[in-house]
C-alpha positions, 0 to 999 in steps of 0.5 A: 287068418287066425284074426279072421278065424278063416281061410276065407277071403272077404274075411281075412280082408275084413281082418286086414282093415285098420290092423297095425302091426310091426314089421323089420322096416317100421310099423305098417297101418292097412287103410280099409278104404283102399288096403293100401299098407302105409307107413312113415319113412325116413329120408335123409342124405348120406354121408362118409364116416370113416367108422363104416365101410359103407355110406350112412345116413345124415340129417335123418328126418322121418316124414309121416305116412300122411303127410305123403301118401294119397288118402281118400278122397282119391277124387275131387276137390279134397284131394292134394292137389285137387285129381279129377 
């Protein structure tokens, strides 16, 4: 709302779009075309270590938002795989 420098909606929604920012989990990117907040993840297995009282994580790899996300077009031939 302070971006928008309002309370109202179509406003703060046009202050949304595109914005990226920080978050505890990575840093988020809203897409203006569909408001969708994306961003890249880490995948991995876990594994024991007797440091830790719990699993922890191995052979990490972090897959970016665009390579797993569905993007615009949501229809047609441009889409992977091609959605009708």
């Amino acid at each position: 709302m302070e971006k928008a420098g309002s309370k109202d909606t179509k406003a703060v929604i046009a202050a949304l779009e595109g914005l990226e920012l920080d978050s505890p989990a990575g840093r988020r990117h809203f897409r203006k075309e569909d408001h969708q907040a994306i961003y890249d993840v880490p995948w991995g297995k876990t594994k024991t270590d007797p440091k830790f009282p719990f699993k922890v994580m191995a052979d990490m790899k972090v897959i970016p938002a665009k390579d797993y996300f569905n993007r615009p077009p949501f229809e047609g031939p441009g889409t992977t795989p091609p959605y009708k």
